[in-house]
N, C-alpha and C positions, 0 to 999 in steps of 0.2 A: 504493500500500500504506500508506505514511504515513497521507493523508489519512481511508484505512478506520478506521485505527486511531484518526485524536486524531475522527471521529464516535461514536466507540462511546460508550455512555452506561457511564460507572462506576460497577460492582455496590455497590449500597448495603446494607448488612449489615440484619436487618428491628431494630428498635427495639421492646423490650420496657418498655412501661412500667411504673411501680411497683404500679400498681393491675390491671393483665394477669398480672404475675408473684405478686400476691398468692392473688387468687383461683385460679391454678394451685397455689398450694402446699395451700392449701384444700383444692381437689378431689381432689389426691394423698392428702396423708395421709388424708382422707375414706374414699378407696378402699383403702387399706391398711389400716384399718380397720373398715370394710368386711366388706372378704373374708373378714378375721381372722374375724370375728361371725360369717358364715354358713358358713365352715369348719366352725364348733363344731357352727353348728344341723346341718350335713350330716350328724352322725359322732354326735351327741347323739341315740340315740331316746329316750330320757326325755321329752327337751322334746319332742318331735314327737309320741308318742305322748300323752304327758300333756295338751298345749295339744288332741287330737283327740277324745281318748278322752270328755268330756263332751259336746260335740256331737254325736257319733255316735251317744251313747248316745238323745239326744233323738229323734234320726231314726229311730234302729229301734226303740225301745219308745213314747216317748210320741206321736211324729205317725202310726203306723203303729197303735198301740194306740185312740187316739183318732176314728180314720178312721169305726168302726163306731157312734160315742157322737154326736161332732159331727154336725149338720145343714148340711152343706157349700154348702147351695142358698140360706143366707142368709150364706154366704162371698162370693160371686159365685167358687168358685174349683171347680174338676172335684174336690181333693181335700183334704181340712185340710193332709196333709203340704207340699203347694205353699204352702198358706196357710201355714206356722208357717215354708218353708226358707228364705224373708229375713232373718227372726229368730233362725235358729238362724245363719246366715251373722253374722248381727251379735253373738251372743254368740261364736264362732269369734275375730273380730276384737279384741272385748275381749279375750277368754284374751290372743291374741296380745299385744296392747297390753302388758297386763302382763308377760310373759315379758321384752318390750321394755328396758322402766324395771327390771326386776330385772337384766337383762346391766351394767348402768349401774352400778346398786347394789354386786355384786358385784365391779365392778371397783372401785370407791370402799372397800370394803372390806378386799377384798385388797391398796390400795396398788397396782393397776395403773395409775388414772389419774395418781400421781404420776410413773409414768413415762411415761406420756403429755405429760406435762408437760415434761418434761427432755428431749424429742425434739424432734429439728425440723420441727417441725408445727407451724400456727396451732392452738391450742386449741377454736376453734370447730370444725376439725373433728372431732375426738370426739362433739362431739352430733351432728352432721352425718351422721357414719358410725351413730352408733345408731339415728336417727329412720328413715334408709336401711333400715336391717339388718332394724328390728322391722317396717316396709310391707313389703318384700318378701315377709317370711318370712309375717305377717300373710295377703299378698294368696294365696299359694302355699296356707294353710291353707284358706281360705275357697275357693277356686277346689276341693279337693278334696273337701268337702263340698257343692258343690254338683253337683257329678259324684255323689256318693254318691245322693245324693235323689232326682237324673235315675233311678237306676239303680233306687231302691226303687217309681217309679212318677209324681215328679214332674215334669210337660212344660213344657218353655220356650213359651211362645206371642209374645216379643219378636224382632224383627228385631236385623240386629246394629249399627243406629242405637241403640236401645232397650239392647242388651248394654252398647254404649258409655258411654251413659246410668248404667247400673248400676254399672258402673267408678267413676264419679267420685263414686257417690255414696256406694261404699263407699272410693276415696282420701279423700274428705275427714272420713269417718269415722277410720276408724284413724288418719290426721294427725293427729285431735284427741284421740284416744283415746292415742296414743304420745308425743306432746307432754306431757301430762298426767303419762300415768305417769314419763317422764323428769324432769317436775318433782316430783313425791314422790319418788324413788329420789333425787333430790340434798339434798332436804332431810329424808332419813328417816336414820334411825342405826343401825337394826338391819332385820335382813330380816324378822324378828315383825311388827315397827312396819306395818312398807309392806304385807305381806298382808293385816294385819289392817284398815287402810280401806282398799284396793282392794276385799275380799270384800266389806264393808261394801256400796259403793258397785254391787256387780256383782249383785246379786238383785235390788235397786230398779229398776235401769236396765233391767232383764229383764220382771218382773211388771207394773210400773208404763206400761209402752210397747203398742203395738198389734204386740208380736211373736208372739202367742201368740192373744188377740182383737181382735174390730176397735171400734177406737174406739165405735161407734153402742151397744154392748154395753153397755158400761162405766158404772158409778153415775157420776153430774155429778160428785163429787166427785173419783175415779178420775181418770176426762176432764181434769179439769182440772190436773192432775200430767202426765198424759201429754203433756200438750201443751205444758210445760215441758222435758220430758222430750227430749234430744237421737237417742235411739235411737228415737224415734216418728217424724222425719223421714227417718230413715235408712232404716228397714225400708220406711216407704210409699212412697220413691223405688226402692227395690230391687224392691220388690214390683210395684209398677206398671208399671217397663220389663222385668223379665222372665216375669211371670204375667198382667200385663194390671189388677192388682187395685190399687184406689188411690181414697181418701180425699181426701185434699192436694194441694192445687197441685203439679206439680213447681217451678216457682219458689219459692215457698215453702218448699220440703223443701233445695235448692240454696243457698238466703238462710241460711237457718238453719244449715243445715251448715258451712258456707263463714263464718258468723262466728263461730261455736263453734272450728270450726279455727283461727283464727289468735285468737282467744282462748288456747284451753290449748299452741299452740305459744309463743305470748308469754310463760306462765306457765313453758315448758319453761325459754324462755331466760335468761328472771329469775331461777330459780333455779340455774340450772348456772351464771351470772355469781357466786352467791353464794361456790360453790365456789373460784371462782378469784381471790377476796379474800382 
C-alpha cells in the first residue's frame, strides 16, 4: 500500500500564464459587452427597422420596377433583381456599419465608455465587443435580405462551397466597413459630424461601384472610380459565388478586400488609442 502511494504522480495544479490570463480577461469583458450591444439591437426596432427599411425598399420598387426596363440578356443574369441583390446586400452592410460606429459614439457621448474604463476590463475590449456587435448584427441584416429577394423571385445558382465563398467576402467587407466607422465615431464630437461624412461617403460607394450596373457599361471615366472603388470587389465576389455573375478575378476581389480590411481596422484602432490618451 505504501509503495502504491509514494508511485502516484503528485497532482500539479494547471499554470496560468500572464499572457493566457490576459487575453481571457479580453474575451470576457469582450463578451459582456457584447451581449450588452445586441440586447439593445434585440429590443430596438428602430435600428432594425430603420438599418432595413432602405434596402427593402430597393428590392420591391426599384429591382422589381426595373425588371420590365432592363435588358437582362446582356446581364448574363435570369433577372436584374439577382443582378442588383449583391449590391443591395452591400448597401445593407454599410447601413449596418454605421449603426456600428454610432453605438460607439453614443456611448462616448453619454460618458458610458468612461465607465468602461473604471471597470475591470482590458480597454481593448470595448472595440472588440463593438466591431463583434456591428458583424453580427450586420451579417443577420444582410442574411434577411437576401431571403427577401429569394422570395421576390431571385435564384441562388451557387453551391454551398460558393455560399461559403460569399460569407467571406461579405466578412471582410463589413470588417472594413465597421473598423472604419468605429474610427470616425472616436474621433467625431457630435453625432451631426459623423452622419454627415458617412452619408457623404454612402451614395458614392453605391453609384460609383458595379452594384446597380456592370462595369462593361460604364463611361472609362466611371470604370475607372469603380475600380478604386472597394464595394466593386465586394458585390462581384458576392455576385459571382451566388448568381454565377462575375467580372473579376475572385482572387483579386479576396486581395483587395482583405487589405482594405485591415486597412480601416488599423484606422479603427488608431483612433480609439487616441481616446485613451
Amino acid at each position: 500500500m505504501q509503495s502504491r502511494l509514494e508511485t502516484t504522480s503528485p497532482y500539479v495544479a494547471p499554470v496560468h500564464t500572464p499572457a493566457r490570463a490576459a487575453w481571457g480577461e479580453l474575451w470576457r469583458g469582450a463578451w459582456v459587452i457584447f451581449h450588452k450591444h445586441m440586447l439593445k439591437f434585440s429590443t430596438n426596432s428602430m435600428e432594425i427597422g430603420g438599418t432595413l427599411g432602405w434596402p427593402l425598399l430597393w428590392v420591391a420598387t426599384f429591382g422589381l420596377g426595373m425588371e420590365r426596363v432592363v435588358q437582362v440578356e446582356t446581364l448574363g443574369s435570369h433577372s436584374y433583381l439577382a443582378f442588383i441583390t449583391p449590391g443591395i446586400i452591400a448597401l445593407t452592410a454599410l447601413s449596418g456599419a454605421v449603426n456600428a460606429g454610432m453605438t460607439l459614439l453614443e456611448e462616448k457621448i453619454k460618458g458610458i465608455l468612461k465607465e468602461y474604463f473604471v471597470a475591470p476590463i482590458p480597454r481593448m475590449s470595448i472595440l472588440l465587443a463593438s466591431t463583434g456587435s456591428g458583424l453580427v448584427k450586420t451579417l443577420i441584416q444582410s442574411l434577411i435580405i437576401l431571403v427577401i429577394a429569394m422570395l421576390f423571385g431571385a435564384r441562388l445558382t451557387g453551391n454551398p462551397l460558393d455560399m461559403g465563398a460569399a460569407l467571406v467576402y461579405l466578412l471582410l467587407y463589413v470588417m472594413a466597413f465597421v473598423g472604419f466607422s468605429n474610427g470616425v465615431a472616436a474621433r467625431s464630437k457630435s453625432v451631426g459630424g459623423y452622419h454627415m461624412l458617412l452619408f457623404v461617403l454612402n451614395l458614392p460607394l453605391l453609384f460609383l461601384s458595379n452594384a446597380l450596373y456592370p462595369l462593361e457599361s460604364m463611361p472609362l471615366w466611371m470604370r475607372a472610380l469603380a475600380y478604386l472603388n472597394p464595394t466593386t470587389y465586394a458585390v462581384d465576389g458576392i455576385r459571382r459565388s451566388l448568381f454565377g455573375i462575375g467580372s473579376l478575378s475572385p482572387w483579386l476581389n479576396l486581395a483587395v478586400l482583405a487589405a482594405f480590411a485591415v486597412v480601416c481596422l488599423r484606422f479603427g484602432l488608431t483612433s480609439f488609442r487616441r481616446i485613451l490618451e
